[in-house]
C-alpha positions, 0 to 999 in steps of 0.5 A: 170243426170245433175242438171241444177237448177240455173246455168247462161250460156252465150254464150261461147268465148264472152268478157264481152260484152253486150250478152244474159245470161240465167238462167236455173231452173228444177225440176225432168226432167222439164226445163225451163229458162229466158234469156235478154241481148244484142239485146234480150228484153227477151226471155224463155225457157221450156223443159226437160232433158234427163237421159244424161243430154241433153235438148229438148226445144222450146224458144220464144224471144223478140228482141229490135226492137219488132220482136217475134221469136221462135225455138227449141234447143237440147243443149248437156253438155260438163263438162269442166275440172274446173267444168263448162258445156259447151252447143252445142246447135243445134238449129232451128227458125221458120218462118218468120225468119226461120234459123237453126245452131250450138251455144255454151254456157258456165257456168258462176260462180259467 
């Protein structure tokens, strides 16, 4: 199982600019994580991890305007040949800005 307690992901192929970074914590197969930047105020995460390492969770965020929204997510780990995970996440938000798509996030080290 991959161990996801105090790894930070952003989103992958983005420059240093200001995006949303995440920070994940677990313990056994619980999931659960904090994430701001870019038009994102906060936002959290709570969920599990598969034996495979594969996530399942609902977040809730809010955006600089105010606006509340929340989803679901099922991320799938790729280990990238310098030891970092890389997240496809297949994500959906709920109504009233209902959406659904594909997202990738990457490991950042410190």
């Amino acid at each position: 199982m991959v161990n996801y307690d105090g790894r930070t992901f952003r989103v992958a192929g983005e420059g240093a600019a200001d995006v949303p970074r995440a920070r994940y914590h677990q313990d056994g197969s619980v999931v659960w994580g904090d994430f701001s930047g870019g038009h994102v105020r906060r936002g959290s995460l709570a969920g599990t991890c598969s034996p495979d390492g594969t996530l399942h969770f609902a977040y809730c965020m809010v955006y600089d305007s105010g606006e509340v929204v929340s989803g679901c997510c099922r991320s799938t780990p790729q280990l990238l040949d310098d030891g970092r995970i890389r997240l496809t996440e297949q994500w959906e938000r709920y109504a009233p800005r209902a959406d659904r798509g594909v997202s990738y996030l990457e490991e950042i080290h410190h």
